[in-house]
Backbone as a ProteinNet text record, in pm:
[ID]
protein_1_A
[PRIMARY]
XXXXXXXXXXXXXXXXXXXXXXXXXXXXXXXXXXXXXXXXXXXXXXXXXXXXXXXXXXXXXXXXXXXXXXXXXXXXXXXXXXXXX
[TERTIARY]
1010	1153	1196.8	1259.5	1330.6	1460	1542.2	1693.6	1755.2	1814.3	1933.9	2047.8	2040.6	2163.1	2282.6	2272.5	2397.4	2314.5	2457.6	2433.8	2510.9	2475.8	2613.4	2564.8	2721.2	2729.4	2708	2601.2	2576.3	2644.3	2635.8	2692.3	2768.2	2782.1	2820.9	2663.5	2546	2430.7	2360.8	2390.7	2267.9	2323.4	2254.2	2311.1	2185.4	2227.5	2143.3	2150.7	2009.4	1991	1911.5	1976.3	1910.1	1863.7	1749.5	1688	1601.2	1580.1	1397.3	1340.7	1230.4	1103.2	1000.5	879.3	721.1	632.8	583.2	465.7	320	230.5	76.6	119.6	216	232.6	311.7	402.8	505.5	642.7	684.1	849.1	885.4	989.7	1016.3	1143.4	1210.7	1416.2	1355.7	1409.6	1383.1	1540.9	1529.7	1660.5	1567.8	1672.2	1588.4	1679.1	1647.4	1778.2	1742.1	1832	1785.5	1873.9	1845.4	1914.3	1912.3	2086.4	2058.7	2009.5	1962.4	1877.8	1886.9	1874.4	1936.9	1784.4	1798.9	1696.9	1715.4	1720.8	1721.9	1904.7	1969.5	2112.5	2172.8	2075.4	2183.9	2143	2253.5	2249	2156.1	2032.4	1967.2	1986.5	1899.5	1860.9	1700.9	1639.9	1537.8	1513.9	1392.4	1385.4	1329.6	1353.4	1288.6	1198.5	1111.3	1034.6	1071.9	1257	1335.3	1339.5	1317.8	1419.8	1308.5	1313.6	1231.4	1203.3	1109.2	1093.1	1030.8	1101.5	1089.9	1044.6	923.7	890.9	1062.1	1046.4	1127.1	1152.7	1035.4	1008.9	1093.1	1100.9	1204.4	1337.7	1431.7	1555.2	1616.6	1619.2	1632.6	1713.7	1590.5	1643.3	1720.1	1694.4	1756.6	1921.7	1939.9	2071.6	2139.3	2064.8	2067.4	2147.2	2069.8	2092	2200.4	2234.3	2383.6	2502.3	2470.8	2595	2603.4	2508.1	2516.9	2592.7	2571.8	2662.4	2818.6	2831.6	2978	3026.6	2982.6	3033.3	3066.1	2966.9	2963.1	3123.7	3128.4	3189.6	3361	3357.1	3455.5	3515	3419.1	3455.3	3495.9	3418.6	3470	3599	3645.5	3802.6	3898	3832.6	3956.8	3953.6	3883.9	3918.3	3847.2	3753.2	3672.2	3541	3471.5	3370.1	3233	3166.8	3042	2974.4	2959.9	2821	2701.5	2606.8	2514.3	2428.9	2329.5	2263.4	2117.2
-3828.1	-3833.7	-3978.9	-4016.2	-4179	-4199.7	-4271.1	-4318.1	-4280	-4182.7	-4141.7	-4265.2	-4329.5	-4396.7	-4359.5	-4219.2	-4182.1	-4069.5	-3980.4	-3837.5	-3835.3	-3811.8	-3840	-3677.8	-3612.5	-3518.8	-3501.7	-3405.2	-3412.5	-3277.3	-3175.1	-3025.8	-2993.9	-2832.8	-2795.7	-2747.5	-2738.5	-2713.7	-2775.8	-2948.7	-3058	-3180.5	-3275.6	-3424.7	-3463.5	-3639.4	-3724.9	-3816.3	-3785.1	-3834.4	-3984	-4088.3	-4202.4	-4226.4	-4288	-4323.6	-4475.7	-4418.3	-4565.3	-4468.8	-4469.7	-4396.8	-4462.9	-4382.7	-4452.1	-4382.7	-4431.2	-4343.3	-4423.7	-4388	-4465.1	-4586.2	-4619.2	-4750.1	-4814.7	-4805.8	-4890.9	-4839.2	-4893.8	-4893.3	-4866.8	-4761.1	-4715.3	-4713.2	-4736.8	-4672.4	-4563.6	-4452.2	-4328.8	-4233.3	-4221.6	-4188.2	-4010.6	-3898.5	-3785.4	-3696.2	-3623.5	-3457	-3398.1	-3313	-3247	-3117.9	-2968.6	-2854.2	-2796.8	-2728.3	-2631.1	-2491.5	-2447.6	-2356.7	-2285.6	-2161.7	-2100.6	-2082.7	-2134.6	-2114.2	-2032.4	-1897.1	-1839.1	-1842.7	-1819.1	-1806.3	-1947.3	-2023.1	-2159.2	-2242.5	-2279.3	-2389.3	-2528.6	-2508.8	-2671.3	-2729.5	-2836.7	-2907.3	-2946.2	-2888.7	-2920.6	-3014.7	-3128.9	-3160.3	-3154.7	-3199.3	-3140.4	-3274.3	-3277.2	-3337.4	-3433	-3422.4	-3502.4	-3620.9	-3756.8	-3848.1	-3967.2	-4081.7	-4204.2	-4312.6	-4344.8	-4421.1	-4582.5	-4669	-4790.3	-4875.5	-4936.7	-5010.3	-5078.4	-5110.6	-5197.7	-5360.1	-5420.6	-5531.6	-5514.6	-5415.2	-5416.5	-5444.7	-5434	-5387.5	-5497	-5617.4	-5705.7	-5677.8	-5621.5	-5610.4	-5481.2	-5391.7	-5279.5	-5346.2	-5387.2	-5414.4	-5541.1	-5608	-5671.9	-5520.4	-5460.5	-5308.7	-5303.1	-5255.2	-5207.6	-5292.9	-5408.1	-5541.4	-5518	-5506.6	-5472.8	-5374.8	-5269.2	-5128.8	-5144.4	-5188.8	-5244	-5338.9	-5460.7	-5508.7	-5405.3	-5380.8	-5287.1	-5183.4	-5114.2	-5030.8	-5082.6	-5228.4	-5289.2	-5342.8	-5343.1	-5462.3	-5291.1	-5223.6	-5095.9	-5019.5	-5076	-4964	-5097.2	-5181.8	-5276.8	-5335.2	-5274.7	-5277.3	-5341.1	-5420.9	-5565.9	-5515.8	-5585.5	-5555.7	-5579.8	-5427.7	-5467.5	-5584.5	-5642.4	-5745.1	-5651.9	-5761	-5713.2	-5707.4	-5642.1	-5626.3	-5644.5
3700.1	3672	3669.6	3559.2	3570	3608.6	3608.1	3620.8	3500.5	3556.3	3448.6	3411.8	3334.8	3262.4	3195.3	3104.4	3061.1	2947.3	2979.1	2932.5	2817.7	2712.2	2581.1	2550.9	2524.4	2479.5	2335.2	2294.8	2177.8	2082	2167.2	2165.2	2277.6	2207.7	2367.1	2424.4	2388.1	2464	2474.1	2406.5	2439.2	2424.9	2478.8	2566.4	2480.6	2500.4	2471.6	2595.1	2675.4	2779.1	2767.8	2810.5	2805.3	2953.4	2980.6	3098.1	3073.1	3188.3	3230.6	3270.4	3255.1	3235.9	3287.8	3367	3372.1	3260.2	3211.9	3135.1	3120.9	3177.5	3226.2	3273.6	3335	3445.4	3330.5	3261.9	3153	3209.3	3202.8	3201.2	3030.9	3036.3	2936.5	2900.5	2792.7	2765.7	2704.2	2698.9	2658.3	2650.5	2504.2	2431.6	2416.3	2474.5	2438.4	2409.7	2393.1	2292.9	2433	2523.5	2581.1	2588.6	2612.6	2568.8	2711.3	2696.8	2821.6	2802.1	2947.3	2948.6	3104.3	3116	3239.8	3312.4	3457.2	3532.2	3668.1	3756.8	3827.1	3828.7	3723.8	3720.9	3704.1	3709.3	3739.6	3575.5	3542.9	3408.6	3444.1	3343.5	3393.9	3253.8	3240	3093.3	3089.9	2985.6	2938	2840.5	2838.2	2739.7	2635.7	2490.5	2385.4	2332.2	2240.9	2152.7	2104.6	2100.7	2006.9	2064.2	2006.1	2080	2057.2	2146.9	2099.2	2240.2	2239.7	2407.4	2386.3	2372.6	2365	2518.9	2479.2	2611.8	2663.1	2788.9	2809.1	2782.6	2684.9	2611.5	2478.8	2498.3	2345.5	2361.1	2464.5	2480.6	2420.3	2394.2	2316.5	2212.7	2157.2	2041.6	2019.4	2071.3	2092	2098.2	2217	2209.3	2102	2061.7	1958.5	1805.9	1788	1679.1	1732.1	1840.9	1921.4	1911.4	1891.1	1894.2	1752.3	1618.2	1496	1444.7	1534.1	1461.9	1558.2	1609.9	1713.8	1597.2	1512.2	1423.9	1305.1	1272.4	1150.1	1148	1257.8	1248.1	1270.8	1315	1341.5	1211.4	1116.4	1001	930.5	935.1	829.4	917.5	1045.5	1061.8	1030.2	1006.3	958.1	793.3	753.7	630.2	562.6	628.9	599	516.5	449.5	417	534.7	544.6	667.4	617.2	773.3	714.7	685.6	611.1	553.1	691.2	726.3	799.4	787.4
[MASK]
+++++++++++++++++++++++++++++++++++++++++++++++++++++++++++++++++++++++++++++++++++++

């Protein structure tokens, strides 16, 4: 199990769970689809196949992409033309 970072609602039956992760001794960001699913009466979340796990050497740039679509979407509610990317 890793550190939950943030649960983004994707439905009403599935989140996009971002974490840190171990996987064979790496530190991982791990973006995943995950669906609910009833276990002895009680609502849990499983996860699915879906989703993408970037070493933590990447985050860089990762958040680098993220500062990109924060412009992007800034230049298109104001009217501006997006930068090119």
């Amino acid at each position: 199990m890793g550190v939950i970072i943030k649960d983004i609602k994707k439905s009403n039956n599935e989140i996009i769970r971002v974490e840190i992760s171990e996987y064979q001794g790496k530190e991982l960001i791990n973006l995943r689809i995950w669906y609910q699913a009833i276990d002895n009466g009680e609502v849990v979340y499983r996860p699915t196949q879906k989703g993408v796990a970037l070493s933590v050497d990447k985050f860089s740039e990762l958040q680098e992409a993220i500062t990109k679509i924060a412009e992007y979407l800034h230049d298109k509610k104001h009217g501006t033309t997006p930068h090119n990317v």
